[in-house]
C-alpha positions as a Markdown table, in Angstrom:
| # | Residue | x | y | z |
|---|---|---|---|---|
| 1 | Unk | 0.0 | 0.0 | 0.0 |
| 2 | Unk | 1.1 | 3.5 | -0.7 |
| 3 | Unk | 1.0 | 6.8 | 1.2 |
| 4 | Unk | 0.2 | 9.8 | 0.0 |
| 5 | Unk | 0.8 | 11.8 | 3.0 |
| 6 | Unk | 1.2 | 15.3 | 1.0 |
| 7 | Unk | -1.8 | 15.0 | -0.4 |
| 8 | Unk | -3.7 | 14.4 | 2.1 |
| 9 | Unk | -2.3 | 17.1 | 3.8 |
| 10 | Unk | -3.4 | 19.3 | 0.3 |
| 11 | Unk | -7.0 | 17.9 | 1.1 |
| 12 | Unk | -9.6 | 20.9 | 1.0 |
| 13 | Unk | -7.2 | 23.6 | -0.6 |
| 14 | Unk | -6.2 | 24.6 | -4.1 |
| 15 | Unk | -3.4 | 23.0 | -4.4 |
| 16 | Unk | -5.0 | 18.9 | -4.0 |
| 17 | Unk | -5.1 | 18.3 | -7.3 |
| 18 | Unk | -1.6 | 19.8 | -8.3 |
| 19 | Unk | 0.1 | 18.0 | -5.1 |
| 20 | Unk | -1.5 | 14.6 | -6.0 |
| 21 | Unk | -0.8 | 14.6 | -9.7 |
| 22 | Unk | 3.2 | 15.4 | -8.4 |
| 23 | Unk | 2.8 | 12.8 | -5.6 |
| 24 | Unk | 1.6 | 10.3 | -8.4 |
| 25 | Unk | 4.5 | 11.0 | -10.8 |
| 26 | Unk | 6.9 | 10.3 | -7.9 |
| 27 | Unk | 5.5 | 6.4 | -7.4 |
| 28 | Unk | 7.5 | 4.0 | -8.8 |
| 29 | Unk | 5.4 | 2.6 | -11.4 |
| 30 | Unk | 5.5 | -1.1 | -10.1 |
| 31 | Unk | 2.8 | 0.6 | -7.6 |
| 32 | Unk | 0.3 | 1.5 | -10.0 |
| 33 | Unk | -2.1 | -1.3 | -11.8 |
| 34 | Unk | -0.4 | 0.0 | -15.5 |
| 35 | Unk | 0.8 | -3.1 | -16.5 |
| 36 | Unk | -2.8 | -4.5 | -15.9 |
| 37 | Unk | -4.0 | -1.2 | -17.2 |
| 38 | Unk | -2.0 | -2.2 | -20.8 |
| 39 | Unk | -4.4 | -2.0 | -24.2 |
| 40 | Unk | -2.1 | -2.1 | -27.0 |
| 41 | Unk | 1.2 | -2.9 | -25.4 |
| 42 | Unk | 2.9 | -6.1 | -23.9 |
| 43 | Unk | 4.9 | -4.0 | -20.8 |
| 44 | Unk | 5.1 | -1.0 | -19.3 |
| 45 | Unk | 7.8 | 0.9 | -20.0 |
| 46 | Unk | 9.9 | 3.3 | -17.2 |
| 47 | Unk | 9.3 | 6.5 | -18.3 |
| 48 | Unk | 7.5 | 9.4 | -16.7 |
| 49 | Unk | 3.8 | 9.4 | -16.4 |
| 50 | Unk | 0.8 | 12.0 | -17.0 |
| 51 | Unk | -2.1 | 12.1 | -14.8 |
| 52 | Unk | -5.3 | 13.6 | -15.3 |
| 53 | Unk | -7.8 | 13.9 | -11.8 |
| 54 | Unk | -11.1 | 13.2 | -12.8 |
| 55 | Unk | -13.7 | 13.4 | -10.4 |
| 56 | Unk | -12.9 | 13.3 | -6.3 |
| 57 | Unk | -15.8 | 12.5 | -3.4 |
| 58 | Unk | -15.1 | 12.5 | 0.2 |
| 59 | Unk | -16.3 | 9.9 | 2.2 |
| 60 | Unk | -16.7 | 9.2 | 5.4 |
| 61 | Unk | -13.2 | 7.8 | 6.0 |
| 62 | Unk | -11.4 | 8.0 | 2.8 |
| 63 | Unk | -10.7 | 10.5 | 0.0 |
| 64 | Unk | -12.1 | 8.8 | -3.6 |
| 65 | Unk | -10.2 | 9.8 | -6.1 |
| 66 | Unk | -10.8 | 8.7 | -9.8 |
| 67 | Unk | -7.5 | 9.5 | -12.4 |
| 68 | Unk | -6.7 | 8.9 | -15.7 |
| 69 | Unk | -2.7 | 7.8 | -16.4 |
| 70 | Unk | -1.2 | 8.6 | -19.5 |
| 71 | Unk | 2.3 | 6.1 | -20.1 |
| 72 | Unk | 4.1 | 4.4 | -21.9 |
| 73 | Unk | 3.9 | 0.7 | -23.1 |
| 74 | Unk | 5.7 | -1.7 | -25.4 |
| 75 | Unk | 5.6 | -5.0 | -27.4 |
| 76 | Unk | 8.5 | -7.0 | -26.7 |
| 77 | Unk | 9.7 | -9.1 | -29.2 |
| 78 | Unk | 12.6 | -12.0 | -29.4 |
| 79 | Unk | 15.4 | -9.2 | -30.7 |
| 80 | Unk | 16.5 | -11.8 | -33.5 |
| 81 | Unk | 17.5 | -10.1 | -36.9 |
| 82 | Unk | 14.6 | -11.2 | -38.6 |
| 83 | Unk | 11.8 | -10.4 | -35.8 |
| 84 | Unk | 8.8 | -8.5 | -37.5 |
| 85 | Unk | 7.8 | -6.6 | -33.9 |
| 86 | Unk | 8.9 | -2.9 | -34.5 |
| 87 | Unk | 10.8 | -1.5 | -31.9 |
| 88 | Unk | 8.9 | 1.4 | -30.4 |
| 89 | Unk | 6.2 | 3.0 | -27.6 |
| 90 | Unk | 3.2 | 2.9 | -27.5 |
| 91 | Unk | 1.0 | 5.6 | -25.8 |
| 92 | Unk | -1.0 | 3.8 | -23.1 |
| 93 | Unk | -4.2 | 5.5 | -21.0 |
| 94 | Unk | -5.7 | 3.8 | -17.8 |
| 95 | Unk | -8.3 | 4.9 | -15.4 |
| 96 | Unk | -7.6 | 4.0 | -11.3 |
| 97 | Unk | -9.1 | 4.6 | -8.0 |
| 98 | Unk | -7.3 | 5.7 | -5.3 |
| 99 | Unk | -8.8 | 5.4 | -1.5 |
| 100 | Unk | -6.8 | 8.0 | 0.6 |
| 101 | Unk | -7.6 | 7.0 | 3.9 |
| 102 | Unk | -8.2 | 10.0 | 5.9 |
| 103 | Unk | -6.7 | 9.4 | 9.0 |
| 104 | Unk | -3.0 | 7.3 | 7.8 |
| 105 | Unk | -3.1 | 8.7 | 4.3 |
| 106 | Unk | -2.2 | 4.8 | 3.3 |
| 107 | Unk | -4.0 | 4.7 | -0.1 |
| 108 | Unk | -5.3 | 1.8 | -1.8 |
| 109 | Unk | -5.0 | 1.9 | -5.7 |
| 110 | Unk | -6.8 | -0.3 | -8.1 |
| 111 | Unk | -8.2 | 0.2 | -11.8 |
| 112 | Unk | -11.2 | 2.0 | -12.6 |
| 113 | Unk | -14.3 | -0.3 | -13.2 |
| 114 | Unk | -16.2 | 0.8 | -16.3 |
């Protein structure tokens, strides 16, 4: 579980959605669902991520938050000579849910149901 203790301290100012988008780019991206979040790629690839906030609901004990992540992905292939795969990026887009609990700021991230 994460922590998104800056954030949380953000809550109910101006700056929330600025300070979560930063505190979001600073995760390592093994922390985020991406890789389940994939569409067109095979893996994720380690390069610096663009979130979006899309709605946000307090609740009683956690802050809902629903983003959109704009990465990276790519298709992997064998790396032989004659290997068809083309060697490049693929933009990637997922929707998650983060839970900011109110009182820890431990946050439980998971992806966005349809």
């Amino acid at each position: 579980m994460i922590r998104l203790d800056k954030s949380l301290r953000a809550w109910g100012t101006p700056d929330f959605d600025a300070v979560l988008k930063q505190e979001i780019a600073q995760l390592d991206l093994d922390r985020l669902p991406l890789q389940q979040g994939l569409s067109g790629s095979a893996y994720v690839v380690d390069a610096p991520i663009t979130t979006v906030i899309l709605s946000v609901a307090e609740m009683p004990d956690v802050i809902r938050v629903k983003a959109g992540i704009f990465y990276k992905g790519v298709i992997a292939g064998c790396s032989c000579a004659d290997d068809p795969t083309p060697v490049g990026e693929n933009d990637e887009y997922c929707e998650v849910r983060l839970d900011i609990d109110k009182s820890s700021a431990a946050t439980a991230v998971a992806l966005a149901a349809e």
